[in-house]
C-alpha positions as CSV (number, residue, x, y, z in Angstrom):
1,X,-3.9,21.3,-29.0
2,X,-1.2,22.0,-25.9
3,X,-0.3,19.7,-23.9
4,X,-0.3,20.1,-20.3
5,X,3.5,20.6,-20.3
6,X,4.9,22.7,-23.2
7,X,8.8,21.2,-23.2
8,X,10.8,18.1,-22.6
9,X,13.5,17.7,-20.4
10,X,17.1,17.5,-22.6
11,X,17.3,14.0,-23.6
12,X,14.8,10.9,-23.3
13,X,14.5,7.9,-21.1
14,X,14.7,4.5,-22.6
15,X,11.5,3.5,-24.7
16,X,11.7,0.5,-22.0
17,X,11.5,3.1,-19.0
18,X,9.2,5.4,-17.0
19,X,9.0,8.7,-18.6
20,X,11.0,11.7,-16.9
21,X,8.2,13.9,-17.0
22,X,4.4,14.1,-16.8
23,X,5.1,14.9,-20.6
24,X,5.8,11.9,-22.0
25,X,3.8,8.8,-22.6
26,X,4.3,5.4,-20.3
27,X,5.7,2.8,-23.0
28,X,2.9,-0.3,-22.1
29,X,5.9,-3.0,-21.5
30,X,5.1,-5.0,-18.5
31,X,3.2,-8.0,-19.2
32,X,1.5,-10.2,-16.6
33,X,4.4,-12.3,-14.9
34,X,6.3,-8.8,-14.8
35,X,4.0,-7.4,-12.1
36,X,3.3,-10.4,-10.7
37,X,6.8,-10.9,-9.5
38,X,6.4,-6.9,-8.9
39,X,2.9,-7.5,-6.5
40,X,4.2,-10.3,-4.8
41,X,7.6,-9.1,-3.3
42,X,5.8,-6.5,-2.5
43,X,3.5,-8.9,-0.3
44,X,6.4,-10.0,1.4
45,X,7.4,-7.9,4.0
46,X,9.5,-7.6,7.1
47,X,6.9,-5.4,8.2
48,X,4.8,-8.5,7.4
49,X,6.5,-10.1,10.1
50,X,7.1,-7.6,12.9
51,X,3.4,-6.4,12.4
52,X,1.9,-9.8,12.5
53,X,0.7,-9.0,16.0
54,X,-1.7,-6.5,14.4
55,X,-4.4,-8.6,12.9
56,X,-4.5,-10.1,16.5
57,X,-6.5,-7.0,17.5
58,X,-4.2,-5.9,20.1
59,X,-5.6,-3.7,23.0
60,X,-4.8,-0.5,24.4
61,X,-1.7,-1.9,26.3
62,X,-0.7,-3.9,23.5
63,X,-2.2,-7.6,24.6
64,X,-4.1,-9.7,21.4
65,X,-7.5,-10.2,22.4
66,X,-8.1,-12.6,19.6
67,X,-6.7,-15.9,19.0
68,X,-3.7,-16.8,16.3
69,X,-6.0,-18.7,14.4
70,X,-8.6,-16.6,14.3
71,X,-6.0,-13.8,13.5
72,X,-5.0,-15.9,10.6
73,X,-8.6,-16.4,9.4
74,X,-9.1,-12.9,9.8
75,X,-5.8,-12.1,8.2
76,X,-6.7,-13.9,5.1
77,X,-9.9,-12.5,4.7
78,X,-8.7,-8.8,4.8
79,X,-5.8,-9.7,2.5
80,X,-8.4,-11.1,-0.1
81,X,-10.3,-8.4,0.1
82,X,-7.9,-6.2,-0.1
83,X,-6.4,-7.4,-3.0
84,X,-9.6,-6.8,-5.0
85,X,-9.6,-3.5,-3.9
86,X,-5.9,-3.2,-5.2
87,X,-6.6,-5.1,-8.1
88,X,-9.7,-2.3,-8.7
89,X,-7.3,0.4,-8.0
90,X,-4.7,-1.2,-10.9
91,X,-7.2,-0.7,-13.9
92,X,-7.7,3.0,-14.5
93,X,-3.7,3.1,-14.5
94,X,-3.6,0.7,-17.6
95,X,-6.8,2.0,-19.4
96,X,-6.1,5.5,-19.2
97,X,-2.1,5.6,-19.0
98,X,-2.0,7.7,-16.0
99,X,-0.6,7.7,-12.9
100,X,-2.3,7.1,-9.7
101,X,-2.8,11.1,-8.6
102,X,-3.2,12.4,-12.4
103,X,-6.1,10.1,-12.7
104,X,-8.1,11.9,-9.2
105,X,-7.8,14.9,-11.5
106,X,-10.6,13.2,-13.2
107,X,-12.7,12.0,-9.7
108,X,-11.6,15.4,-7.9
109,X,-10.9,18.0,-10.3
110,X,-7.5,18.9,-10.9
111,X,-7.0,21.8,-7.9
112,X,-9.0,19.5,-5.4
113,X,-6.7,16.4,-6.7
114,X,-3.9,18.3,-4.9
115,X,-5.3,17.3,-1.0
116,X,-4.9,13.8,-1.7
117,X,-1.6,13.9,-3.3
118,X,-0.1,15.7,-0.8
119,X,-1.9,13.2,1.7
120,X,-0.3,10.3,-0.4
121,X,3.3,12.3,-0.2
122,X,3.1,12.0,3.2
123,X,2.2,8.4,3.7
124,X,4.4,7.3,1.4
125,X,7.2,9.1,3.0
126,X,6.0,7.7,6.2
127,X,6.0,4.1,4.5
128,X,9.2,4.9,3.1
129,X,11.4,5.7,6.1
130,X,9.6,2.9,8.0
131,X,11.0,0.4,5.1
132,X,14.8,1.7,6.1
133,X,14.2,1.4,9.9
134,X,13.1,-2.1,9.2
135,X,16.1,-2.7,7.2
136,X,18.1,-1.6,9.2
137,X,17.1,-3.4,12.4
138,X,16.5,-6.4,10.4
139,X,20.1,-6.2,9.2
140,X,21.5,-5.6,12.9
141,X,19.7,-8.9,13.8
142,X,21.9,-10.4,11.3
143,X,25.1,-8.6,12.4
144,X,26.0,-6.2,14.5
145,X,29.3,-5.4,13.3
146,X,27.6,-2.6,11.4
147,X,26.6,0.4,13.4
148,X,23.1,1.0,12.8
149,X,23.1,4.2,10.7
150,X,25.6,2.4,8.3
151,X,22.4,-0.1,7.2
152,X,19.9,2.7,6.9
153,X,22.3,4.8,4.5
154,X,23.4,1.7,2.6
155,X,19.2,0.5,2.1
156,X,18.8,4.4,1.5
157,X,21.9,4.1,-1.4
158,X,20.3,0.9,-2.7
159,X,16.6,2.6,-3.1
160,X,18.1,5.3,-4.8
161,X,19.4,3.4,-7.2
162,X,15.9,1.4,-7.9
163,X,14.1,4.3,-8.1
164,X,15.8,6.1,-10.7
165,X,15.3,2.9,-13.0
166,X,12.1,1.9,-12.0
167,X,11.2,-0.3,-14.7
168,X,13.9,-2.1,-15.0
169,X,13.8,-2.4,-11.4
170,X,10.4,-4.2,-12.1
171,X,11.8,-6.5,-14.1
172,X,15.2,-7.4,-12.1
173,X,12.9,-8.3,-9.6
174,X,10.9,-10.9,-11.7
175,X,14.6,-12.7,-13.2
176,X,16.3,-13.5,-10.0
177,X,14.8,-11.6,-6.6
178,X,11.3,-13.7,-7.2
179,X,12.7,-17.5,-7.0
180,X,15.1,-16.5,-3.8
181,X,12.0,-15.3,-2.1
182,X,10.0,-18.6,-2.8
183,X,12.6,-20.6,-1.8
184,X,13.1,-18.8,1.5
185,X,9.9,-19.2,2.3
186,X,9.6,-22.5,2.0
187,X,12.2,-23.2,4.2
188,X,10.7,-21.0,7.0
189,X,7.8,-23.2,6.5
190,X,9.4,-26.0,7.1
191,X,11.5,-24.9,10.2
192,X,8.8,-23.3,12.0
193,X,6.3,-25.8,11.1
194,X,8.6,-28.7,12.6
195,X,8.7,-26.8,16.0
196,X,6.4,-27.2,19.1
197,X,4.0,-24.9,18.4
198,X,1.2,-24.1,21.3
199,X,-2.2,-24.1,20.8
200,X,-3.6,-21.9,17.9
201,X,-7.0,-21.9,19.1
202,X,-6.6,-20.6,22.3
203,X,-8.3,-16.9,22.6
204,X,-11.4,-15.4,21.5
205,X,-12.6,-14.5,18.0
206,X,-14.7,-10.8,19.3
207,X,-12.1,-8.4,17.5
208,X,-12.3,-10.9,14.3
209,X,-13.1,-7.9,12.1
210,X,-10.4,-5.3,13.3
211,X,-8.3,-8.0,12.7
212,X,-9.1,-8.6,9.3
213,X,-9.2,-4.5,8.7
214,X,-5.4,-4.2,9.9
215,X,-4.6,-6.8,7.2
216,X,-7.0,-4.8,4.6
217,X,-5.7,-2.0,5.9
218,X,-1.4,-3.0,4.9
219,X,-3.5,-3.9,1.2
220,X,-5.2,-1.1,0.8
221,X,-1.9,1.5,1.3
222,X,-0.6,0.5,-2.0
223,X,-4.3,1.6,-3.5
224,X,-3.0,5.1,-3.7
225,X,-0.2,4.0,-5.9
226,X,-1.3,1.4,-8.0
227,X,-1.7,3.0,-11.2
228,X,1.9,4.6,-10.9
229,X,3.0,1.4,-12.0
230,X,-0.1,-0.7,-13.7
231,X,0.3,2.4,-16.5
232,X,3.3,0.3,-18.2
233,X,1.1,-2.5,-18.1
234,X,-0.1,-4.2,-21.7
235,X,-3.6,-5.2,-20.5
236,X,-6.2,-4.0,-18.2
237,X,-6.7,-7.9,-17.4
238,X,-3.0,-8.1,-16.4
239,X,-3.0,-5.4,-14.3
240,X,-6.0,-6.3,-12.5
241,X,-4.8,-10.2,-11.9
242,X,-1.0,-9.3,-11.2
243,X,-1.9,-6.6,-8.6
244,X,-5.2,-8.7,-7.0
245,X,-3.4,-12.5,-7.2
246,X,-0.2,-11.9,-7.3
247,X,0.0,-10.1,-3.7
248,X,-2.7,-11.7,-1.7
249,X,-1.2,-15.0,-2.5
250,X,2.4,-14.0,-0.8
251,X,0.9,-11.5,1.8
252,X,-0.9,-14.3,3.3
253,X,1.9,-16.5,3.2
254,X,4.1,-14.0,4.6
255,X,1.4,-13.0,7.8
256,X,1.1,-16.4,8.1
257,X,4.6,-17.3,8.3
258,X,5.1,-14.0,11.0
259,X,2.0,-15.8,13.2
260,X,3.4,-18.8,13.7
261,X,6.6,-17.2,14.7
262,X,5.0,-14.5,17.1
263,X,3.2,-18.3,18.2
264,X,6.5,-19.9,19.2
265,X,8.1,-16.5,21.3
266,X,5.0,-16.7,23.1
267,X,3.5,-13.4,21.6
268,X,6.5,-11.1,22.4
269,X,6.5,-9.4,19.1
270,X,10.2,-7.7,19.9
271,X,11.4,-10.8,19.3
272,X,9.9,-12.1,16.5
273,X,13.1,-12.8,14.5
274,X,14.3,-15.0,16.5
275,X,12.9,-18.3,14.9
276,X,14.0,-17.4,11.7
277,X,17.5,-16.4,13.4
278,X,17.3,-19.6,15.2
279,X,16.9,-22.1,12.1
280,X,20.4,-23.7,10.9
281,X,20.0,-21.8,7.8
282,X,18.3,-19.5,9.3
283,X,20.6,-16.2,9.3
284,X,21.5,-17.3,5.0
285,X,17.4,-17.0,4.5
286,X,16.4,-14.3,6.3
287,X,18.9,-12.3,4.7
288,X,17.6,-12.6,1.3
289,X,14.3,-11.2,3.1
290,X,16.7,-8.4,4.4
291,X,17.8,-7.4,1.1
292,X,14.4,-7.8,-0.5
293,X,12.7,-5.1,1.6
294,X,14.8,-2.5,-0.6
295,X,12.3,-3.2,-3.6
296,X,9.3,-1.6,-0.7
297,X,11.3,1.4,-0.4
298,X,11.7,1.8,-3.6
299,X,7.8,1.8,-4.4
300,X,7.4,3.9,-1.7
301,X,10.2,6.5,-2.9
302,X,9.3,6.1,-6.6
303,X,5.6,6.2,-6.1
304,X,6.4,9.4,-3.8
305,X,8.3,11.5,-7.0
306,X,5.3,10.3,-9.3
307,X,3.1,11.8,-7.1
308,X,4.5,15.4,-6.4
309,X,4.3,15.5,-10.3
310,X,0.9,16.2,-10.2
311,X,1.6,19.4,-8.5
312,X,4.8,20.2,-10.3
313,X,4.4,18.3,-13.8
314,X,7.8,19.8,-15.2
315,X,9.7,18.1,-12.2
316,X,12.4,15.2,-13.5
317,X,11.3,12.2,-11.6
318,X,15.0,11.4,-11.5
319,X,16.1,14.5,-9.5
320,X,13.2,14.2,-7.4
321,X,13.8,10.2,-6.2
322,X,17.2,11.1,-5.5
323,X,16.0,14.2,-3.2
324,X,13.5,11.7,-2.1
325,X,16.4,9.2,-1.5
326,X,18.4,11.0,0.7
327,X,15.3,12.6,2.5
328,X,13.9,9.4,3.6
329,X,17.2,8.2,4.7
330,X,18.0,11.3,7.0
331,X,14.7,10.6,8.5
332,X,15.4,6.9,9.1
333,X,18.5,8.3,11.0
334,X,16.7,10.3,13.5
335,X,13.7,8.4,13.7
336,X,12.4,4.9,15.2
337,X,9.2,2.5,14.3
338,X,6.2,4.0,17.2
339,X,2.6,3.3,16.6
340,X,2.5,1.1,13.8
341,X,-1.3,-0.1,14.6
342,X,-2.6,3.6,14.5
343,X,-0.2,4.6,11.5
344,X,-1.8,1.5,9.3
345,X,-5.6,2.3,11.0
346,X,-5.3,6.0,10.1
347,X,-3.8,5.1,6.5
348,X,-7.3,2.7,5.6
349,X,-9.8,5.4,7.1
350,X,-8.3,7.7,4.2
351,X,-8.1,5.7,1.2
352,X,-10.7,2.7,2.0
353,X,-13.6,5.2,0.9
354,X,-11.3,7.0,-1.5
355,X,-11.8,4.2,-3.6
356,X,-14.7,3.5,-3.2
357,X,-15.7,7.2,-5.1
358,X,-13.0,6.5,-7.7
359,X,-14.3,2.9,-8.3
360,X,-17.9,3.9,-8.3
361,X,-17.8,6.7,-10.7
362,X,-14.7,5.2,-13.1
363,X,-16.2,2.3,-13.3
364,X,-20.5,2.9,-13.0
365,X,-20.6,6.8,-12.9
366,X,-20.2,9.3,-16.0
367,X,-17.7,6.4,-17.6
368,X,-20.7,4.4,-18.0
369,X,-23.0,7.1,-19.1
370,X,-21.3,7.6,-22.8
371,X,-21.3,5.3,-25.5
372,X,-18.1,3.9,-26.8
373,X,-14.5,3.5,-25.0
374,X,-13.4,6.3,-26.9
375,X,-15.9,8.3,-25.4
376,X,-15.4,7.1,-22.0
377,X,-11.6,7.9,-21.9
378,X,-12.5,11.3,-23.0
379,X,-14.6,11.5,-20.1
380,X,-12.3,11.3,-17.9
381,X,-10.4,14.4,-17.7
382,X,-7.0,14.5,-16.2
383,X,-6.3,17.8,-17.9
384,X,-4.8,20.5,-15.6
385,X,-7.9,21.9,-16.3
386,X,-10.7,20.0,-15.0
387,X,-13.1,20.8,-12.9
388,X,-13.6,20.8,-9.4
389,X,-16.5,18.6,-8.7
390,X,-16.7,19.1,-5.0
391,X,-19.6,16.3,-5.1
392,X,-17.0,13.4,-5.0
393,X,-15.0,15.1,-2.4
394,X,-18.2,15.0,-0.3
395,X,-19.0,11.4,-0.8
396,X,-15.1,10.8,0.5
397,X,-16.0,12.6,3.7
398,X,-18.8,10.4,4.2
399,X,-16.9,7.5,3.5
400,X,-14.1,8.6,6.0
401,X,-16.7,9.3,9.0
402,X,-18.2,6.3,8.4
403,X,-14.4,4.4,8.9
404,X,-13.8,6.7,12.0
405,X,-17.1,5.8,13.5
406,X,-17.0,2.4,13.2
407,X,-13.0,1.8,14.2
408,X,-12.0,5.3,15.3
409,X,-8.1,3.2,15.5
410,X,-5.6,4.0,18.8
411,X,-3.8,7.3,18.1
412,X,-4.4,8.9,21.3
413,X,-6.3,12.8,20.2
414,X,-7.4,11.5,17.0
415,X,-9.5,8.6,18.2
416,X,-10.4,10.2,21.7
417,X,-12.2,12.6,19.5
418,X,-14.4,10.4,17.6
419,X,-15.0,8.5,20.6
420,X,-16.5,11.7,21.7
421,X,-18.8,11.9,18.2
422,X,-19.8,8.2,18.8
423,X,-21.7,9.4,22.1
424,X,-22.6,12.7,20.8
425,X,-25.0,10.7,18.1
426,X,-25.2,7.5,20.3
427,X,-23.6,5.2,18.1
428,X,-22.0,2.2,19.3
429,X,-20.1,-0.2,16.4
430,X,-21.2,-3.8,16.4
431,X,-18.3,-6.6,16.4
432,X,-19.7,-7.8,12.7
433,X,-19.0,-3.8,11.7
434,X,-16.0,-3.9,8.7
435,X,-14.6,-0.1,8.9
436,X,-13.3,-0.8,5.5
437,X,-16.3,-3.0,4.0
438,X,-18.8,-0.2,5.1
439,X,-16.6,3.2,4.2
440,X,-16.0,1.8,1.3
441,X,-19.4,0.9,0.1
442,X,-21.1,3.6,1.8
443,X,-18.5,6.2,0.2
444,X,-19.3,4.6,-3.1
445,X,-23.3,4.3,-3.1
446,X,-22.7,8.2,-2.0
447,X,-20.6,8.8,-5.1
448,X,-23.2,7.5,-7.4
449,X,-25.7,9.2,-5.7
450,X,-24.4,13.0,-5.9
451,X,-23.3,11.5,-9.9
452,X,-26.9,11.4,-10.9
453,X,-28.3,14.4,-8.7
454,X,-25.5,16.5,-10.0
455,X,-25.9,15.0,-13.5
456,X,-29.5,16.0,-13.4
């Protein structure tokens, strides 16, 4: 029996590392506190801050039409939800050993798998060169001394360098990055909490649910590359409580934290830093958040060579971060933070239902239609070889129109068209309409649905 690639790459990674190639099997050495530490710096976020204003449903001009509490309500509930959606997304990685594309092979078929991939390539490139813009501004806030392209190539040098030891890059975070992180937010907490804030309650609570779905929405983009890491992990039960606890618990701290600060500059998000900035510790702190953000880049740039392996398995992930590495960096050169809103509304409408179908039929479809685990697993294929099942990529579709329909987002074309399909089949969403909830149950009831009528 062949495998799907006939030769290894000269020489062999650590049997504590990520495999080089699609190959080789993931050694199962991260336990739970590994990826917890993993899930939760990636919870905390720069972004976290700077895009706090988003789960205050901001209008066309950019105004919150909903109040900061009721952005942090709303906040919390999309994180939460989120994080069972990530935490969903985490367990085919550790039952089946595969990463996060290789295992649509099994929902999609194996040629159809290849949409989505290169769907998640681009996101994650997106994400990726967002991360060093970040950086970098973040970094200039600290000190300008340093022209601005001499931050984005030294956070594209330091990404590099995680990605092409990505595992033990897990693990450096859980010894010594973790416990800096707590204690910096703490502090925040206590600065910003000491200060005159204004009243949280002022504002309405109509755009409660597109609130909540720009939060789900920040969750839900690491959906598509769960597995790439949960695949090392010993248990299915870690996996699932690492990547659901572990980054709801600090991505609501951290949207929480950005809030109160967006709270005391009076909602002008372009200055946003500036309580942190302004605390007598303040610029110490904030640059551990600084140099933190690398391990985001990383994920994104790691995630991103794990992923083109599905369409080249022979492809050294090594040589391909470092290409990655320098390609994201270039970008971050030429390129500056635009519509952040639309970029993270467009991102959920995707991969929302996406789950939903790989959820629904991994977890109640033909998995559930066999006898034993062994049998299960089998039934799964993520062969080069399997099949197209153009059924799933259906219920997707549905899922996706639903999402569009209900929160058709603010990127100018894209939404003015589904506006226009809204009063083509008079449709008009309701202000207790989730995008995400209803996409991604709708896309999975359809996924169950076209299981059995296909199955019969």
């Amino acid at each position: 029996m062949t495998s799907d690639v006939e030769r290894r790459p000269q020489g062999e990674p650590p049997a504590n590392e990520a495999p080089f190639t699609l190959d080789e099997p993931a050694p199962k050495v991260l336990g739970f506190w590994d990826q917890s530490a993993f899930w939760a710096n990636l919870g905390v976020s720069l972004l976290a801050f700077s895009g706090a204003y988003t789960v205050l449903a901001p209008d066309a001009d950019g105004r919150p039409t909903i109040s900061i509490m009721a952005g942090i309500v709303a906040m919390a509930v999309g994180t939460a939800l989120g994080g069972l959606m990530l935490g969903l997304a985490a367990v085919p990685g550790a039952r089946t050993g595969q990463p996060a594309m290789v295992l649509l092979r099994g929902l999609f078929g194996a040629r159809l798998s290849y949409a989505p991939t290169v769907l998640n390539i681009a996101q994650l490139i997106g994400w990726g060169t967002f991360e060093l813009i970040v950086i970098a501004d973040a970094a200039r806030e600290l000190w300008d001394g340093v022209p601005r392209w001499g931050y984005v190539v030294a956070a594209g040098v330091i990404t590099t360098v995680l990605t092409v030891w990505p595992l033990g890059s897990v693990r450096l975070l859980r010894r010594y990055v973790t416990v800096a992180v707590g204690i910096a937010l703490v502090y925040f907490y206590v600065e910003l909490v000491r200060q005159p804030l204004p009243d949280l309650s002022e504002g309405s609570w109509g755009g409660f649910w597109i609130g909540a779905d720009a939060a789900l929405a920040v969750s839900i983009s690491w959906v598509p590359v769960a597995a790439d890491y949960t695949r090392h992990s010993r248990s299915e039960r870690a996996a699932f409580g690492a990547a659901s606890v572990g980054y709801s618990v600090t991505q609501i701290i951290a949207y929480v934290l950005g809030l109160l600060a967006l709270a005391l500059v009076a909602g002008d998000s372009t200055r946003i830093f500036d309580p942190f900035l302004g605390a007598t510790l303040g610029v110490v702190f904030f640059a551990i958040f600084v140099l933190r953000e690398a391990d985001q880049s990383f994920a994104d740039t790691y995630s991103t060579a794990v992923s083109i392996q599905n369409l080249f398995p022979r492809a050294d992930r090594r040589v391909l971060s470092v290409a990655l590495g320098a390609g994201i960096t270039v970008l971050a050169l030429v390129l500056d933070i635009g519509d952040y809103a639309g970029f993270l509304t467009l991102i959920g409408s995707v991969f929302v239902p996406m789950l939903g179908v790989l959820a629904a039929d991994f977890f109640l479809g033909r998995r559930r239609t066999s006898g034993s685990k062994e049998a299960e697993l089998d039934g799964w294929d993520v062969s080069r070889r399997a099949p197209s099942r153009w059924g799933m990529i259906a219920a997707w579709a549905v899922g996706f129109a639903v999402y569009q329909l209900i929160n058709p987002g603010t990127v100018e074309h894209w939404a003015g068209f589904w506006r226009d399909v809204q009063e083509a089949v008079h449709f008009t969403p309701q202000s207790w309409m989730s995008a995400s909830l209803l996409s991604f149950l709708v896309a999975g009831a359809a996924a169950l649905l076209i299981g059995r009528l296909t199955r019969r």
